[in-house]
FISEDO-825743 format. One record per residue (C-alpha): y, x, z; residue in three letters. Coordinates in steps of 0.1 Angstrom, whole numbers, padded with zeros to 4 digits, always signed. Layout:
<atoms>
YXZala;...
</atoms>
This chain:
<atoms>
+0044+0163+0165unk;+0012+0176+0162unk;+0005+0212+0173unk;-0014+0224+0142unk;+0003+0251+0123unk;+0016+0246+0090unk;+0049+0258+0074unk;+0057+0220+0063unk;+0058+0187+0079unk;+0060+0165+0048unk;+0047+0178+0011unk;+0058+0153-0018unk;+0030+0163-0047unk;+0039+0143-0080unk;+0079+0149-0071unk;+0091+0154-0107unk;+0073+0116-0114unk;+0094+0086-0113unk;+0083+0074-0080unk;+0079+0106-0069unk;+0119+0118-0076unk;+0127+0084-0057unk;+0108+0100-0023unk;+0121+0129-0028unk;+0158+0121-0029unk;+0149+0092+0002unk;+0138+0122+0023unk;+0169+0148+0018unk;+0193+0115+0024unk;+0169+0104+0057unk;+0147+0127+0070unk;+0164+0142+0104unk;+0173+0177+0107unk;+0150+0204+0103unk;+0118+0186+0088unk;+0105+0210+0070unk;+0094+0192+0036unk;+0083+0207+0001unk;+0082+0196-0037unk;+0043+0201-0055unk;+0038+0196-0088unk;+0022+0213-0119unk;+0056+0230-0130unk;+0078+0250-0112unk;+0105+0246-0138unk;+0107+0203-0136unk;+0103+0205-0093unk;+0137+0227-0101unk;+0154+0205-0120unk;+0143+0175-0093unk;+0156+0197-0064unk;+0188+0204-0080unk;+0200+0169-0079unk;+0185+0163-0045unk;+0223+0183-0030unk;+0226+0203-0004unk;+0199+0192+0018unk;+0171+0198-0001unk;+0184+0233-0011unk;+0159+0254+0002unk;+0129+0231+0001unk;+0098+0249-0012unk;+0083+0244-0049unk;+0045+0247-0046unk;+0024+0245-0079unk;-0005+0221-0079unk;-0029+0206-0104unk;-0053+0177-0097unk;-0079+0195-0114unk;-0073+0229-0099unk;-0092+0224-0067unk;-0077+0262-0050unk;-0043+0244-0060unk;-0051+0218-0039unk;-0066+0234-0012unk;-0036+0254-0008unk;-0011+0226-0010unk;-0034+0209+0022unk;-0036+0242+0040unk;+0002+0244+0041unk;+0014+0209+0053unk;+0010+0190+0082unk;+0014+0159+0059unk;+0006+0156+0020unk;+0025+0124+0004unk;+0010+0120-0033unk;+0020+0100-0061unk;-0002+0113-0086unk;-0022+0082-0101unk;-0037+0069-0109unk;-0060+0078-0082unk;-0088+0072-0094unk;-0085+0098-0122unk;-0068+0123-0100unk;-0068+0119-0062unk;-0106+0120-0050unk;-0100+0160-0054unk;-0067+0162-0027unk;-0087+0136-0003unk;-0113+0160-0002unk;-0090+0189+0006unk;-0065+0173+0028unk;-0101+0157+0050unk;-0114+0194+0050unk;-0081+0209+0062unk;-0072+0182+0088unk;-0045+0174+0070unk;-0024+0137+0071unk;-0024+0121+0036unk;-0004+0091+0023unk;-0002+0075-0011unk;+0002+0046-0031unk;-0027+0033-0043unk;-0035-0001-0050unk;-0070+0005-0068unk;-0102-0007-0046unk;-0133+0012-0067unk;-0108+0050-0058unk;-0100+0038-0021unk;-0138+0027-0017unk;-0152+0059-0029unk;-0125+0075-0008unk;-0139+0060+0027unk;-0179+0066+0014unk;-0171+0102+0006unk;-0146+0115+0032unk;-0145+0093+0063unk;-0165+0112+0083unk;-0152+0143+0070unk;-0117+0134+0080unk;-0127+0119+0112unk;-0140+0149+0120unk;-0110+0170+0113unk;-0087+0148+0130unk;-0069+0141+0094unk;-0056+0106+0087unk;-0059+0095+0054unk;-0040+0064+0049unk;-0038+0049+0016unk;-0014+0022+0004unk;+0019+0033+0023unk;+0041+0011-0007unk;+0044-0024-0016unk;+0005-0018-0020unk;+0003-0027+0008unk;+0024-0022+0037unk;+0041-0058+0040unk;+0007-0071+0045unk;-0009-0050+0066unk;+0025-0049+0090unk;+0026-0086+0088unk;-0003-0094+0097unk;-0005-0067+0125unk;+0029-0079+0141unk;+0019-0114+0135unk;-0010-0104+0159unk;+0011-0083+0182unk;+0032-0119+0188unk;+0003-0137+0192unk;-0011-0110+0216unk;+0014-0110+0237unk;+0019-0153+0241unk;-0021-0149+0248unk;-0022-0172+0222unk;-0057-0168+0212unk;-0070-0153+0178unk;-0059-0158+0147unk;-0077-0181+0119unk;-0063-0196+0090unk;-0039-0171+0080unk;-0016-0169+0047unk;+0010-0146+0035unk;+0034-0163+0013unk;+0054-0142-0017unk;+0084-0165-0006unk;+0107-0147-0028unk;+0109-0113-0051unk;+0129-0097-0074unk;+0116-0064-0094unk;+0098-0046-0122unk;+0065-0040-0129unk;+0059+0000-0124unk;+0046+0015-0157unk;+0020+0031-0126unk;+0006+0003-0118unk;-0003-0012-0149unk;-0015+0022-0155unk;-0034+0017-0123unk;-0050-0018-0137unk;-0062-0004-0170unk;-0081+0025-0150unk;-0097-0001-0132unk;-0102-0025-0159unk;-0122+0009-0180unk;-0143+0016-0147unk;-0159-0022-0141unk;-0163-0030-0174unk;-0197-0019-0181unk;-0206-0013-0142unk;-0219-0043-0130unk;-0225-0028-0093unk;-0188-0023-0095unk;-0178-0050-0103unk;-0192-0067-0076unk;-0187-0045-0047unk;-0144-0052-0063unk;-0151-0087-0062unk;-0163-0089-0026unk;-0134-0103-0001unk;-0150-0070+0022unk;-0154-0043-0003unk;-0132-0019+0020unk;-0148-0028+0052unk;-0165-0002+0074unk;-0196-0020+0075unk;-0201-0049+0051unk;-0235-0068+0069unk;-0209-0069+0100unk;-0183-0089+0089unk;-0184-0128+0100unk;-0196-0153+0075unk;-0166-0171+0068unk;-0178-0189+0031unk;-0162-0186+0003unk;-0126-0168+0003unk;-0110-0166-0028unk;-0081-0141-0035unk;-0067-0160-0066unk;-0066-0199-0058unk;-0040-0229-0064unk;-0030-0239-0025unk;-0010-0269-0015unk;+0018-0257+0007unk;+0011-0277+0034unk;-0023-0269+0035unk;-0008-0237+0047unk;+0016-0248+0072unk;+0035-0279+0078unk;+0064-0285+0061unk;+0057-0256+0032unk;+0063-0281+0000unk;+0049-0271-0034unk;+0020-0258-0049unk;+0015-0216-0045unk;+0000-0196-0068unk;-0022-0164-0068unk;+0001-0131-0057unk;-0012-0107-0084unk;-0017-0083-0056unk;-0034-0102-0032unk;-0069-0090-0044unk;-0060-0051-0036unk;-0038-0061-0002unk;-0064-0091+0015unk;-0089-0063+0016unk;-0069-0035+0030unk;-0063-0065+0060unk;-0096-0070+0065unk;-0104-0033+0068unk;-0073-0034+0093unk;-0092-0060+0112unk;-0128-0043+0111unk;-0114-0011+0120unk;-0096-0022+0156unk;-0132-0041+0164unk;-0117-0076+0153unk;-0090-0076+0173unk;-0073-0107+0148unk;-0107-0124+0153unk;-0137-0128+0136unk;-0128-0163+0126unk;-0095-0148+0105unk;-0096-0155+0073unk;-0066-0146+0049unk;-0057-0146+0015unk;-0021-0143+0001unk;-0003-0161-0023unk;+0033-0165-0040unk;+0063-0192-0041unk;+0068-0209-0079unk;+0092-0238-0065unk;+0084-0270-0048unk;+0094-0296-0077unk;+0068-0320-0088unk;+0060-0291-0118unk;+0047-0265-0091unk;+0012-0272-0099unk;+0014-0265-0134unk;+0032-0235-0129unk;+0013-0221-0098unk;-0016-0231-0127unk;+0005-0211-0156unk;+0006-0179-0130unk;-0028-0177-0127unk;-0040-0182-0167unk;-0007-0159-0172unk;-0027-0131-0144unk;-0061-0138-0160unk;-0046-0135-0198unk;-0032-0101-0189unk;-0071-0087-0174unk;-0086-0100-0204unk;-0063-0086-0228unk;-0065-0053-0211unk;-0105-0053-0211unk;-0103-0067-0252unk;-0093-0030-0275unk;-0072-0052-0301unk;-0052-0074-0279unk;-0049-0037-0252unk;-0034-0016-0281unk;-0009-0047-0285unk;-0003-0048-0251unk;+0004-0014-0245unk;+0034-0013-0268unk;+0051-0034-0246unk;+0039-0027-0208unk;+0059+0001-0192unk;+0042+0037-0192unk;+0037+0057-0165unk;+0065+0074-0153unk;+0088+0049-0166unk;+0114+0024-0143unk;+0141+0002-0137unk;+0177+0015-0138unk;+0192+0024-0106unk;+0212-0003-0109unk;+0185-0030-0116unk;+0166-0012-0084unk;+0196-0020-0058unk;+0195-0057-0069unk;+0157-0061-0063unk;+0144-0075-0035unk;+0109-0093-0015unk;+0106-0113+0015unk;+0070-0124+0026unk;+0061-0148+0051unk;+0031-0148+0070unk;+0017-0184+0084unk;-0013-0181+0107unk;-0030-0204+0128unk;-0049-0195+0164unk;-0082-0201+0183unk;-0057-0217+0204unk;-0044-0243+0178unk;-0007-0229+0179unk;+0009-0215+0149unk;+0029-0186+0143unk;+0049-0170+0113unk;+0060-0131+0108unk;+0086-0120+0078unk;+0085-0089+0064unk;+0117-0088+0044unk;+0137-0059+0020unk;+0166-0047-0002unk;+0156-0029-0031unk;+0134-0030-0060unk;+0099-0036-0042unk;+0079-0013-0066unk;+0103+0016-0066unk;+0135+0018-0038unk;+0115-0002-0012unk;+0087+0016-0017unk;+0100+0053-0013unk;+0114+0035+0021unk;+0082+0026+0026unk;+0066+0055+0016unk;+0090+0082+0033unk;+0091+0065+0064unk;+0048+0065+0064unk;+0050+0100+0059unk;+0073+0110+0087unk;+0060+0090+0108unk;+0026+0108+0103unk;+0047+0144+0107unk;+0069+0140+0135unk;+0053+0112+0159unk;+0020+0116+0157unk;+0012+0119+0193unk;+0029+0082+0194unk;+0004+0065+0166unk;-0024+0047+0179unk;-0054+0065+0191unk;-0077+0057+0163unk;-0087+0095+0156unk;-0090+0102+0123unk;-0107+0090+0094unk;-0101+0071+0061unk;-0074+0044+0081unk;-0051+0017+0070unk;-0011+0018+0076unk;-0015-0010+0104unk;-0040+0012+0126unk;-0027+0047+0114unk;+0007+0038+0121unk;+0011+0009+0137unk;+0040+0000+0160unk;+0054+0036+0150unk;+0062+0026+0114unk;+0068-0010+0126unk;+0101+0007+0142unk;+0113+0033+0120unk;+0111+0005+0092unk;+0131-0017+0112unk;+0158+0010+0119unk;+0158+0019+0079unk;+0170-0018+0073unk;+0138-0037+0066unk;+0135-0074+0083unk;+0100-0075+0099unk;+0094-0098+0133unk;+0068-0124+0145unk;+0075-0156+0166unk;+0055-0186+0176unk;+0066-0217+0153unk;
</atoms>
C-alpha cells in the first residue's frame, strides 16, 4: 500500500449509475476487511439509497458529493482517496476535469472508457503531470479493454519465459460471447460520432492504428493494419476454420495494446502487429456473415452520424444508465483467444475467459479488482512510475492474479 495519506483506499464516483451500483455492491461482497472505500456522486440522497442495499458491509462507507463540472468537487473527491474509480461517461463530456485533479493530487484513477479522441487528450494533457505526481491513471479497466491488454501481456509473459523470441502476427479471437449492449457505450459512440464529424484532424488521428502511442514517428512501419477486416481463420492459426469478422471493439482495444507495447520499450517486438476479430461459425456461410457483421457495424456509425435515421435509432438503443436483468447478467459470458506467432517461428495462444454479462457483472470484476489492486498492492505493480498507463503496465501480473483468484480463466501456453 502506498504510504500517502488519504482517509480512503478506493472512491466509486458515479455509484448511483447502473454500472456504477454493480461496483459498488462487487466491492462490499469482495473487498477484504478494512478497505476503506466511499460512494461520490452529485446527490447525497440516491448514494443513500445505493448504500442501503449494499448490507452490512458497506454501512458506514462515506457519501461524498461530486459534480463533473464543479472542479472544488473534484478536487476534493482526489484529495481524499488514494484511488478514484469513475464511471461517469461518457468521458469525453465529463472526465478530462477529474484526470486533471486526480494527476495534480497524485491520486490513482481507473475507469471505463472505451473512447480514443477523451483517452488521447487525456495522455497530451496530463501525462507528465501525473508522472510527475507519481499518480497512475489507467483508463479501460472493463471489457474496454482489459481482456486484451491481459492477453496479450500474458501471451508475452509465456513467450518470455520459453525465450521464444518476439511476437509478430498476433490475433485475438471473440471465440464466444453472450451479453447486452450497455446503453453507456452506445452513449459513448454517439459522443464520438458528434466530435469527428466535422474535425477532419480527428478523425484521422482516430483512424491511425497508433493514435494512443507515446510517440507516433517511433512506432515501426508495419503497412497497412486494419482494425475492421474479413480474415480467413487459418490465416490466423492453423486449424482455426471459418471466416472472422470485425470485433466491434477492436478499433478502441488494438490501440490501447500498442500503447501497452510502446510504453514497456517494445518488449512484444517491434515487428508485432495485432488486430482482433470475432467467431460467426465455420459453415460454408461464414463469409457472408463475417461480411453481414461488418455492413451491420458500419450501418450502425452511419446511422448515428445521419440526424433522421439517429433520432430512429435512438428509440430503440438502450440509454444510459439502462441494463440487463440480473438474471440475464449471470447467464452472460466471453472467452477470447489470443493466437500469436514469434520471431522464433513458434506459435502460442492465451484465453482470457469469464462468467457474467461482459459489459456489466464481468466488468465490475474487472473493474473492482483494477481498483484494489491500485489501493492495496501498489508497491507490487510494475515500476513504470506514473503517468497516463495502460492496465497491462499499471497493473500487470498484480491484476493478472487477483482476476484469476475472482474466477476469471486467463493463461498462456506454447501450441
Amino acid at each position: 500500500m502506498t504510504s500517502r495519506a488519504r482517509d480512503l483506499d478506493v472512491v466509486v464516483y458515479g455509484a448511483t449509475g447502473f454500472v456504477g451500483r454493480l461496483v459498488a455492491e462487487y466491492l462490499a461482497r469482495k473487498a477484504p476487511a478494512g478497505t476503506r472505500i466511499g460512494l461520490a456522486g452529485r446527490s447525497v440522497d440516491k448514494l443513500e439509497q445505493v448504500r442501503a442495499g449494499l448490507g452490512s458491509a458497506a454501512k458506514d462507507w462515506p457519501l461524498l458529493r461530486a459534480d463533473a463540472t464543479d472542479d472544488a468537487s473534484l478536487r476534493a473527491l482526489a484529495d481524499t482517496a488514494h484511488v478514484v474509480a469513475t464511471t461517469v461517461g461518457p468521458y469525453a463530456k465529463y472526465g478530462l476535469p477529474l484526470v486533471r485533479a486526480c494527476a495534480e493530487a497524485g491520486t490513482d484513477y481507473v475507469d471505463l472508457t472505451g473512447e480514443t479522441p477523451f483517452t488521447r487528450e487525456s495522455i497530451d494533457l496530463f501525462h507528465d503531470t501525473a508522472a510527475s505526481s507519481g499518480a497512475r491513471i489507467v483508463h479501460s479497466c472493463g471489457f474496454d479493454s482489459i481482456p486484451s491488454d491481459l492477453g496479450v501481456h500474458v501471451l508475452h509473459r509465456q513467450v518470455e519465459a520459453d525465450g521464444g523470441g518476439e511476437l509478430t502476427d498476433t490475433t485475438l479471437v471473440v471465440t464466444s460471447m453472450r451479453g447486452g449492449v450497455s446503453g453507456g457505450t452506445i452513449d459513448s459512440l454517439r459522443t464520438q460520432i458528434d466530435m469527428t464529424k466535422h474535425d477532419a484532424a480527428l478523425r484521422r488521428l482516430t483512424a491511425s492504428p497508433y493514435s494512443l502511442s507515446p510517440d507516433r514517428a517511433a512506432e515501426p512501419d508495419l503497412g497497412r493494419q486494419s482494425d475492421m477486416a474479413l480474415v480467413r481463420g487459418s490465416d490466423i492459426a492453423p486449424g482455426l476454420s471459418g471466416w472472422k469478422a470485425p470485433f466491434f471493439m477492436g478499433p478502441y482495444n488494438t490501440r490501447v495494446v500498442r500503447r501497452s507495447n510502446a510504453l514497456t520499450g517494445y518488449a512484444y517486438g517491434r515487428r508485432f502487429r495485432y488486430r482482433e476479430v470475432m467467431n460467426v461459425g465455420s459453415s460454408f456461410a461464414s463469409p457472408a456473415i463475417a461480411g453481414g457483421v461488418a455492413a451491420g457495424m458500419g450501418a450502425l456509425v452511419a446511422g448515428l452520424a445521419f440526424p433522421p435515421t439517429r433520432w430512429l435509432l435512438d428509440r430503440v438503443l438502450p440509454e444510459p444508465g439502462q441494463g440487463p436483468s440480473e438474471k440475464s447478467q449471470r447467464s452472460g459470458h466471453f472467452t477470447m483467444d489470443v493466437q500469436g506467432r514469434t520471431t522464433t517461428g513458434a506459435r502460442y495462444t492465451a484465453r482470457v475467459a469469464a462468467k457474467g454479462d461482459p459489459g456489466y457483472a464481468a466488468t465490475a470484476v474487472m473493474f473492482g479488482e483494477s481498483a484494489l489492486a491500485l489501493a492495496l498492492e501498489r508497491d507490487a505493480l510494475p515500476d513504470s512510475g506514473g503517468g497516463v498507463l495502460t492496465p497491462a503496465t499499471a497493473l500487470g501480473d498484480v491484476l493478472v492474479q487477483r482476476l484469476r483468484n475472482a474466477g476469471l480463466d486467463i493463461h498462456a501456453r506454447r501450441q
